[in-house]
Structures are given as structure tokens and as C-alpha cells.
C-alpha positions in Angstrom: 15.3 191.8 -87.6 13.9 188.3 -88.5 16.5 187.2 -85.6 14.9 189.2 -83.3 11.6 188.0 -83.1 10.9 185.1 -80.5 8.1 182.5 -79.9 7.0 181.6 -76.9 4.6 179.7 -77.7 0.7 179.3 -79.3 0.3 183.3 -79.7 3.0 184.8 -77.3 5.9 186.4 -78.6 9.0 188.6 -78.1 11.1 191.3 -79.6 14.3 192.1 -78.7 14.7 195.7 -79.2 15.3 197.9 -78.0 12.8 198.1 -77.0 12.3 195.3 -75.4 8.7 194.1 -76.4 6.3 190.8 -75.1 3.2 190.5 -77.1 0.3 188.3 -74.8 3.2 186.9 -73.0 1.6 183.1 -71.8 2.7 180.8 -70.0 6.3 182.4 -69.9 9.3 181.8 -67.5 10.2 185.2 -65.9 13.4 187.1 -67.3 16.0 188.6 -65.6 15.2 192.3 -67.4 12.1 193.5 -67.5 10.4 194.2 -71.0 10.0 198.0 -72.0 6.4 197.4 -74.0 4.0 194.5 -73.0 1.4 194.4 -76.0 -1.9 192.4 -75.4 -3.8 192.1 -78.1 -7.4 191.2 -76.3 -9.3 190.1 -73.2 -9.0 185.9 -74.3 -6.8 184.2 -71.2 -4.4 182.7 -73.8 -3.3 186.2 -74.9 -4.1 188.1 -71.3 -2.9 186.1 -68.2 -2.4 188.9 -65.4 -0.5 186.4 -63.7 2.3 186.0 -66.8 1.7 190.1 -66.9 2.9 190.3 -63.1 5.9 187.5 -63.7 7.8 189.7 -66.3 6.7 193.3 -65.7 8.8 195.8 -64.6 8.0 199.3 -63.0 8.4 201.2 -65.6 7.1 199.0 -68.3 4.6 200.2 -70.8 1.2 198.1 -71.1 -0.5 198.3 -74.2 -4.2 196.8 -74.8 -7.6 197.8 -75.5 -10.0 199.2 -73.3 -11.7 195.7 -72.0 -8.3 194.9 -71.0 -7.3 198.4 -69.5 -10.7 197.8 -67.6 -9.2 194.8 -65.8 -5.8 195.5 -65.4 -4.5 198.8 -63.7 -2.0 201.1 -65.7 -2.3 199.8 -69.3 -2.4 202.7 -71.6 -5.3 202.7 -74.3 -4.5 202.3 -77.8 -7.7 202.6 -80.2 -7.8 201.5 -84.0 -5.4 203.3 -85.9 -3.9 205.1 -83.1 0.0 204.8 -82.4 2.6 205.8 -80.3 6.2 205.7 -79.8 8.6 203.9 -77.6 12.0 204.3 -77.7 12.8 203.9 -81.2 9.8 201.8 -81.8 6.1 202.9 -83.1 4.0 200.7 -82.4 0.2 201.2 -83.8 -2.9 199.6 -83.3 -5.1 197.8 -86.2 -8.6 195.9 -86.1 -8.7 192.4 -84.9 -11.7 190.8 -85.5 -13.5 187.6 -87.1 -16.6 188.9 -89.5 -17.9 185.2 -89.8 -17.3 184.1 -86.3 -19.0 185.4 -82.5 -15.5 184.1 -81.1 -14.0 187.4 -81.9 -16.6 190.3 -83.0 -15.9 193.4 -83.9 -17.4 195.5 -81.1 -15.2 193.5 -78.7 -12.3 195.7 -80.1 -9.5 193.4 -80.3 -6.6 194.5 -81.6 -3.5 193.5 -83.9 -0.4 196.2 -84.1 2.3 196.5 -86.7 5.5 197.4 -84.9 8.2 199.7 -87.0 11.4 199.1 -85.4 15.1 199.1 -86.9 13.9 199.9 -90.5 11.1 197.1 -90.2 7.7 197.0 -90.4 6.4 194.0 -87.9 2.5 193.3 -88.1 1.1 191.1 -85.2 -2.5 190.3 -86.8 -3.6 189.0 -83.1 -7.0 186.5 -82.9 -8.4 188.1 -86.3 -10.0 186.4 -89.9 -9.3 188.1 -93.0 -10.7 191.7 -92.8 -10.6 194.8 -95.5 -8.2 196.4 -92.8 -5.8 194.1 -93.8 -5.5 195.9 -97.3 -3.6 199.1 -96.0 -1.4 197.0 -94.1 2.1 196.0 -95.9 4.8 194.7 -93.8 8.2 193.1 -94.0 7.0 190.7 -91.4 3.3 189.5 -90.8 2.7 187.3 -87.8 -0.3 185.5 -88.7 -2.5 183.5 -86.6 -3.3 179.6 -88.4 -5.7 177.8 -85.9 -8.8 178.5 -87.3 -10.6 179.2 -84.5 -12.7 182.3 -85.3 -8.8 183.0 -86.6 -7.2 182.2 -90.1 -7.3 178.7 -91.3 -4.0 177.7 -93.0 -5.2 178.6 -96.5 -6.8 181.7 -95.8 -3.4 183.4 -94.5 -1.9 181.4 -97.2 -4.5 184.2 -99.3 -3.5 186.9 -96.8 0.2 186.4 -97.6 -0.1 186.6 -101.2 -2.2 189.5 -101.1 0.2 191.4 -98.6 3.2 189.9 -99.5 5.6 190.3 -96.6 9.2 189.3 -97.0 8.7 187.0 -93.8 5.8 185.2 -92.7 5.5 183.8 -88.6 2.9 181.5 -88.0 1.0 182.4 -84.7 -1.6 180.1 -82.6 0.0 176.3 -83.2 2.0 174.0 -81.2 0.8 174.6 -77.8 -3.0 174.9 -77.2 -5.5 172.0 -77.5 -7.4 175.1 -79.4 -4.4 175.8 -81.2 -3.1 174.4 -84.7 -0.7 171.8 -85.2 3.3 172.0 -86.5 2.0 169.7 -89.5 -0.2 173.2 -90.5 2.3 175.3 -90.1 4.6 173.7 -92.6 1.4 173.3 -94.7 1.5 177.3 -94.7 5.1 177.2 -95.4 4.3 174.8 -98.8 1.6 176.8 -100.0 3.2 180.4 -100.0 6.9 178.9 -100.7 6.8 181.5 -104.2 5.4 184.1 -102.1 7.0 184.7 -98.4 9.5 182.8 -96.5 8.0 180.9 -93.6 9.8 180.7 -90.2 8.8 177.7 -88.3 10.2 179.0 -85.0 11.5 176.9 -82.4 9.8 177.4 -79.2 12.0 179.5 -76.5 10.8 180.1 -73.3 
């Protein structure tokens, strides 16, 4: 499933299913197929462009988001804390986002992570959030974890989240791209620290 998973760059990512799933697709080059599921995980324009939304969606594909985004964006379907649903063969369900010592992402903005079960896998997309007690009923095979510290994770905070939650695979999120964003030296960082924990991909970038 590892194989599967795709970075786009600084948070954007995709899944090839099916379905086929883009979560905060960013500055993406439009596809011949259309995706199934777009997942946006907040209202932020590096993980909501409406122009990237309208490059790769589809008429029939399923938008995801929270309800600052749906209140923006015609035809995205509402997913609240906790709540899932079911695509295909996926379930995808929604989990708190937030950042309790930072205003850049507050709780009552509802932004949103999701773990996605697909193929046997549990995928969790943590989205623009710092460590939270949601986190603790969340175990995944694969946690995709933001690392740019900016109202986010720093490097050694997930480094704590990944022992704690121990995922078999660990993607960092939020690097490479952005001035905002975190740099490839961090990620590998991340990949020293948890080396007896989780195995870190260090994606290549594919647009």
C-alpha cells in the first residue's frame, strides 16, 4: 500500500486506489482521470486552492472538507469529527485537526485530519494539527505527519507522536516546497530519530 501513496508536494498528496483519492491537491498538473475522492483537510490556501480543485475534478467526484470549506466551495459533502463514510472500498473518516498552543490552527476552526482504511490499511493524514489527546485512539499502519512547525509538529514532536502511535510507516508532510514549509534536511532528521520506531519514506516529489 506504501507504493500507493504519492507526494505532490509540501501537504498534497495521492492515493491510488481505487479509489482514486487527492488530499489538498496544490499546485498539481491536471491528470488524464479524474480522482473519485478529493479530501481537503481545511480552509488554508496551501491545502484548499479552488483553482487546483477545478484542474483535477471530475463530475462525479466526491469532495470531502469541513464546513468552512463546504461554505466556499459548491458540492463538498460535510464530514464532522468522528464521522466517516464509504467510497468504493475505501472508508474514509474524519479526526480533529487542531494546534492547542498555537491561534494558526484553533480548534473551533474545525480542521480536519482523516485516516483512510483501504486494501487492509489503515492510512492517517494528521492534516495542519500539533500533538492533541485525539491522537491517542488513532493507530495506523501509515501516519502522514506534518513537520514544519508552524502551528504544526516540529520534527521532534512527531518524532514523539511516532513512538507513541507506532505506525509501521511514517510520511513526512509540509517540507520541500513552501517558504512556510520544512526543509528535506528535517525530514531526514525525523527519519534518524525514529529509525527503531517507524520506517520513514522520504518521498520523491511527483507531480
Amino acid at each position: 500500500m506504501i507504493e500507493n501513496i504519492k507526494w505532490l508536494g509540501h501537504g498534497s498528496f495521492m492515493i491510488e486506489g481505487p479509489p482514486f483519492i487527492y488530499i489538498d491537491p496544490w499546485r498539481v498538473v491536471k491528470q488524464v482521470f479524474h480522482p473519485d475522492v478529493i479530501l481537503i483537510s481545511h480552509e488554508h490556501y496551501d491545502h484548499f486552492s479552488v483553482a487546483d480543485i477545478n484542474k483535477i475534478k471530475g463530475p462525479e467526484t466526491r469532495i470531502i472538507s469541513n464546513e468552512t470549506v463546504a461554505a466556499q466551495f459548491d458540492g463538498v459533502t460535510v464530514l464532522r469529527p468522528w464521522q466517516s463514510m464509504s467510497i468504493e472500498r475505501a472508508s474514509i473518516k474524519a479526526v480533529p485537526a487542531y494546534s492547542p498552543e498555537s491561534m494558526q490552527h484553533p480548534q473551533e476552526a474545525g480542521g480536519l485530519g482523516f485516516v483512510i482504511s483501504l486494501n487492509l490499511y489503515d492510512i492517517y493524514y494528521a492534516g495542519d494539527t500539533q500533538q492533541i489527546p485525539e491522537m491517542d485512539r488513532i493507530q495506523p499502519d501509515i501516519a502522514i505527519l506534518p513537520i514544519d512547525g508552524n502551528g504544526t509538529l516540529t520534527v521532534e514532536q512527531a518524532a514523539k507522536v511516532i513512538r507513541k502511535m507506532r505506525p509501521r510507516w511514517v510520511i513526512p508532510s509540509n517540507w520541500g516546497t513552501s517558504a512556510e514549509g520544512a526543509s528535506s534536511m528535517d525530514a531526514k532528521q525525523l527519519k534518524e530519530l525514529v529509525r527503531d520506531y517507524a520506517k520513514v519514506i522520504i518521498p520523491e516529489q511527483t507531480r
